[in-house]
N, C-alpha and C positions, 0 to 999 in steps of 0.2 A: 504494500500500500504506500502510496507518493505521501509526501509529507505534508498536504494540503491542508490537514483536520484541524489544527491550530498556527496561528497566525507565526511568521519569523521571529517576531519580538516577543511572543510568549513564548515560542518553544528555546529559544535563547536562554531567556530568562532562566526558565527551568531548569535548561541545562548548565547555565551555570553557577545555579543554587542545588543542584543534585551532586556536581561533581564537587565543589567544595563541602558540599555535608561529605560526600563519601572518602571524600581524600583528603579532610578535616584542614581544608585551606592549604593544600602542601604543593599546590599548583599554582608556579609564580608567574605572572604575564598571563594571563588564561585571554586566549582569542575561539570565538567560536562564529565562524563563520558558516551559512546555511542558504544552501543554492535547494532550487525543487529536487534532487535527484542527489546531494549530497552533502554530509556536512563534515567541516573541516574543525578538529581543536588543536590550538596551539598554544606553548606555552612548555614552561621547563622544568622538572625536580631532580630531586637528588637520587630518586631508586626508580627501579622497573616495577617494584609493588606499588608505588602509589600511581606510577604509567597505567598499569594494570584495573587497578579501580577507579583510573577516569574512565576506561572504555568500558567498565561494568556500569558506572552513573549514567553514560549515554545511553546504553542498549535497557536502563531501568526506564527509562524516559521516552526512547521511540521504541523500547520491542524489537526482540529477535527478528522479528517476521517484516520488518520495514524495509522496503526496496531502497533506500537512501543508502549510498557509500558510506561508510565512517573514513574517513582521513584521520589519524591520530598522528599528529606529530608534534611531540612533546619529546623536546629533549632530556635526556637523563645524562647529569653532568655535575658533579661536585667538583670543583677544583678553588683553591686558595685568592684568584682570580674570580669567580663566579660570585653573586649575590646570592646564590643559595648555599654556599660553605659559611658551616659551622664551625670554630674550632673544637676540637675533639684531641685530649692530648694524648699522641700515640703511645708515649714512654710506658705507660702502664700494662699497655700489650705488647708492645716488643723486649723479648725476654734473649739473652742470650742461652746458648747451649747450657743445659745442667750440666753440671760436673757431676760425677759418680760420686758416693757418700766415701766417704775415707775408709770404712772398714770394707767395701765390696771387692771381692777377690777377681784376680783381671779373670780373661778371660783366654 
């Protein structure tokens, strides 16, 4: 079914009040753009899970069964450079090699 049943600026709307409920705002730059036969989202996060549950929010919104393209392009990009890096301080997971306990016999 064409995307006719509600108007562009509704189904916008919706969509991009379904994908920020579902990917709880983690979609920066959210572009959604919507032609008769397809719609485009764009916009960028830090993982492929929250990629993931923007195109579960669209397909909540127009239905599996909708003849309309999904275009998903939504970059997924963390880097020190990016507006979506976090610091996250790595030392505490970068661990060097254990050393063997003093009493273990070689081998």
């Amino acid at each position: 079914m064409p995307l006719a049943n509600p108007s562009a600026g509704a189904l916008e709307r919706a969509l991009t009040q379904r994908i920020a409920l579902r990917t709880r705002r983690r979609v920066h730059r959210l572009e959604i753009e919507i032609d008769a036969d397809r719609i485009v989202i764009r916009g960028a996060t830090a993982s492929h899970h929250v990629k993931q549950l923007a195109l579960t929010a669209v397909l909540e919104v127009i239905g599996s069964a909708a003849e309309a393209a999904i275009e998903l392009d939504i970059e997924v990009a963390a880097s020190r450079d990016d507006a979506l890096w976090s610091p996250v301080p790595l030392a505490p997971f970068m661990h060097a090699p254990a050393a063997p306990p003093p009493h273990a016999a070689p081998l």
